[in-house]
MDAnalysis code that builds the backbone (N, CA, C; Angstrom):
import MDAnalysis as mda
import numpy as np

u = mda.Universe.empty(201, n_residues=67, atom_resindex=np.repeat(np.arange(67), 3), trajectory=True)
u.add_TopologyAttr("name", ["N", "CA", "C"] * 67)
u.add_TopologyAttr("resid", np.arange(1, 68))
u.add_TopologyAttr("resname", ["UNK", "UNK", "UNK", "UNK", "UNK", "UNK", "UNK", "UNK", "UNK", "UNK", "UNK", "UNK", "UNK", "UNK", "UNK", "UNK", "UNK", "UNK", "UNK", "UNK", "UNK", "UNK", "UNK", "UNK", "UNK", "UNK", "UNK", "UNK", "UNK", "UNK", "UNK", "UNK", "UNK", "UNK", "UNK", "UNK", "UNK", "UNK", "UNK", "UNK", "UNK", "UNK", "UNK", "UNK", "UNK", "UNK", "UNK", "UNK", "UNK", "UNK", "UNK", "UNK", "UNK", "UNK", "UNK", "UNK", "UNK", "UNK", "UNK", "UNK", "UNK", "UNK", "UNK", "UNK", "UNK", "UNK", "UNK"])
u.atoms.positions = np.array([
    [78.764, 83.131, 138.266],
    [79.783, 83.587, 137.351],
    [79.272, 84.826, 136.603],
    [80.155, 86.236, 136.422],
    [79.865, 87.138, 136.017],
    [79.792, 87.224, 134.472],
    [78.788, 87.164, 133.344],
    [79.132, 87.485, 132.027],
    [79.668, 88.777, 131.698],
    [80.282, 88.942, 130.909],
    [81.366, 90.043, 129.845],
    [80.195, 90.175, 128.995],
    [80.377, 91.888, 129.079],
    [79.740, 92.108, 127.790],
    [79.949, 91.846, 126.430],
    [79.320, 91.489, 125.627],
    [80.221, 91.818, 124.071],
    [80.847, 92.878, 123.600],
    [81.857, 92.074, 123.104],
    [82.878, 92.667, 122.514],
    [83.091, 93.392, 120.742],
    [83.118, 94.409, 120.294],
    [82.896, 94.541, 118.685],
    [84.047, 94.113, 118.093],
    [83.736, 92.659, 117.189],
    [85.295, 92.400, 117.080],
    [85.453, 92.872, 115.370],
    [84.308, 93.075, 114.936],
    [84.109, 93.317, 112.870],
    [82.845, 93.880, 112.851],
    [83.079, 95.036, 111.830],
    [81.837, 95.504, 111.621],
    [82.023, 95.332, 109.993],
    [80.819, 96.080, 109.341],
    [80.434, 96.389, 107.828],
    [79.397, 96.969, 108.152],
    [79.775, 98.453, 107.526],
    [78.451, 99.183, 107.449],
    [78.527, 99.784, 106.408],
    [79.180, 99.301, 105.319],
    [78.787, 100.198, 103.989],
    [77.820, 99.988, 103.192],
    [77.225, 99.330, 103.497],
    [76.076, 98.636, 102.954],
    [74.718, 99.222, 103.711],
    [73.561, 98.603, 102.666],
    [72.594, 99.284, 103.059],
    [72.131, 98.895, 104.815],
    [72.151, 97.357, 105.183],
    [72.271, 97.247, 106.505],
    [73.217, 96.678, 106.991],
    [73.787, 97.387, 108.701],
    [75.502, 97.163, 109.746],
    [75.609, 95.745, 109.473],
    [76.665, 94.629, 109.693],
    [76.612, 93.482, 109.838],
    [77.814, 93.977, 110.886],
    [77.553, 93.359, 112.017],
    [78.368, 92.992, 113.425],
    [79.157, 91.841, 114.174],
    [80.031, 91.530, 114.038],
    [80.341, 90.120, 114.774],
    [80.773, 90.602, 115.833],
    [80.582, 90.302, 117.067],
    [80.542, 90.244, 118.557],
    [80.982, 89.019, 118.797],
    [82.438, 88.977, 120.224],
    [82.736, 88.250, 120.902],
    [82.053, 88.001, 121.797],
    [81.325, 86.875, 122.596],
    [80.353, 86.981, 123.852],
    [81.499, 86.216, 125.177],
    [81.944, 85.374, 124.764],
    [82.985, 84.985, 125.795],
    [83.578, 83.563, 124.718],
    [84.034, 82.718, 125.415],
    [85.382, 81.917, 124.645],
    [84.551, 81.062, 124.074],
    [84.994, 80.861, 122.834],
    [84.216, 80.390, 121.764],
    [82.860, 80.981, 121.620],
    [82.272, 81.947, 122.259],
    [80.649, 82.333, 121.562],
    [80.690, 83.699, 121.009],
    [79.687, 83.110, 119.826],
    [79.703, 85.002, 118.984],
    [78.464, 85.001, 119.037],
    [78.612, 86.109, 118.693],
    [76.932, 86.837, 118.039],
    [77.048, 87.665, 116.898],
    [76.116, 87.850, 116.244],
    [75.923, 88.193, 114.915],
    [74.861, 89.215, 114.708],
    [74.962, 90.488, 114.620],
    [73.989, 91.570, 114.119],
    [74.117, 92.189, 113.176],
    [72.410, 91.360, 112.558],
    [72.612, 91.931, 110.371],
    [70.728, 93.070, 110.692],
    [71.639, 94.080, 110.557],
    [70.013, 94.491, 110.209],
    [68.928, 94.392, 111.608],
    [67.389, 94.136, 111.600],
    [67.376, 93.871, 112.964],
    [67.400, 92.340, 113.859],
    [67.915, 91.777, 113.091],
    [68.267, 90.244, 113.316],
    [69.391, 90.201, 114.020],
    [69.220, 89.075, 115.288],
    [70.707, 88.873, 116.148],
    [70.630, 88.141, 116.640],
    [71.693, 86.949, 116.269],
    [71.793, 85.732, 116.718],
    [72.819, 85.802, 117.802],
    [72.997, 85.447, 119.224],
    [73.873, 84.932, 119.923],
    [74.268, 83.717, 120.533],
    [75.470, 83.414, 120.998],
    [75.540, 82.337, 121.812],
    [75.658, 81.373, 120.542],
    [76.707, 82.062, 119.769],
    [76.786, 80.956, 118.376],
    [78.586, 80.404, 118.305],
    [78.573, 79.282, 118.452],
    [79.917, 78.567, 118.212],
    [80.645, 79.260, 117.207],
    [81.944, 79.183, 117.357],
    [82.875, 79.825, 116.183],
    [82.382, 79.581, 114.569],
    [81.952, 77.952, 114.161],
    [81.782, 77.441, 113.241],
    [80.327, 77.937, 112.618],
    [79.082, 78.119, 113.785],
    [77.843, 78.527, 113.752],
    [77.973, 80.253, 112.889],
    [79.161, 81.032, 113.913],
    [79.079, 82.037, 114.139],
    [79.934, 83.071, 112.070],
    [80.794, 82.046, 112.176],
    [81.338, 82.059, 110.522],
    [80.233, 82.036, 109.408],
    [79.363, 80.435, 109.572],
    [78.128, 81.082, 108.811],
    [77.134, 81.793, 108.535],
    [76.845, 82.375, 109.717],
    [75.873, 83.521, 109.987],
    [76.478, 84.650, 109.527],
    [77.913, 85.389, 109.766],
    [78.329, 85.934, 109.078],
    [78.573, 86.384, 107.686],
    [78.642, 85.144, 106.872],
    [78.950, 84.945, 105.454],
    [77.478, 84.977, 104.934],
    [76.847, 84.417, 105.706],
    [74.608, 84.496, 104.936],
    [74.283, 86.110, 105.004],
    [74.845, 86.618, 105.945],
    [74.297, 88.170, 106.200],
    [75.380, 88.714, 104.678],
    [76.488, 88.557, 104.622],
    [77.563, 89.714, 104.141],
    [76.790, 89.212, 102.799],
    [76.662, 88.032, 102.269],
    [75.918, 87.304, 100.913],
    [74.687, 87.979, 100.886],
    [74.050, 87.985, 101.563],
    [72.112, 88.625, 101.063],
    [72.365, 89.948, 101.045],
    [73.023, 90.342, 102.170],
    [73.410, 92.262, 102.306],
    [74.545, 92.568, 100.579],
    [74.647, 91.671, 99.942],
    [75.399, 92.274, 98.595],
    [74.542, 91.939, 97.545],
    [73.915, 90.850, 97.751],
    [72.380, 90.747, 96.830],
    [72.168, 92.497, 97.003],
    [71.206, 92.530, 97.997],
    [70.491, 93.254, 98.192],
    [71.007, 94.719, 97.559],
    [72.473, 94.772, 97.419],
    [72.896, 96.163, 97.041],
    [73.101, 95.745, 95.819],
    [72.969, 94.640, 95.372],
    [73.133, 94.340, 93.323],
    [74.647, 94.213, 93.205],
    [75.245, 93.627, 94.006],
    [76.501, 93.140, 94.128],
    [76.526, 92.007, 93.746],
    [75.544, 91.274, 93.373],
    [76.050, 89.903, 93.404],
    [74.988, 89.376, 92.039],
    [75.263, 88.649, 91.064],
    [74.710, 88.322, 90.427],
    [73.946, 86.691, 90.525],
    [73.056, 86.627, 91.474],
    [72.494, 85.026, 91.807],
    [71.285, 84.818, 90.545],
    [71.108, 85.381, 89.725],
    [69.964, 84.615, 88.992],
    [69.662, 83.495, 88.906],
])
């Protein structure tokens, strides 16, 4: 069986590092924050990896007040 490349389905790059969500095929994503990249992540997997990157990437720009 032939794999599909990924697909760019969301980006964010206004921030200091890209955050990427990639389609890999039905139900699998992947996730590129910075030089970190998770693939082959379930929809549910793939939502939280998303939301941990967009959360530390707004720390990191002083967006977010976690004290």
């Amino acid at each position: 069986m032939k794999s599909k490349a990924p697909v760019l389905v969301y980006s964010i790059t206004d921030l200091d590092y890209p955050i990427l969500l990639m389609q890999e095929g039905q139900d699998s994503f992947g996730v590129v924050y910075g030089g970190q990249s998770k693939s082959l992540l379930s929809y549910s997997q793939a939502k939280e990896e998303f939301a941990d990157c967009l959360f530390h990437a707004l720390a990191l720009a002083g967006k977010l007040d976690n004290q």
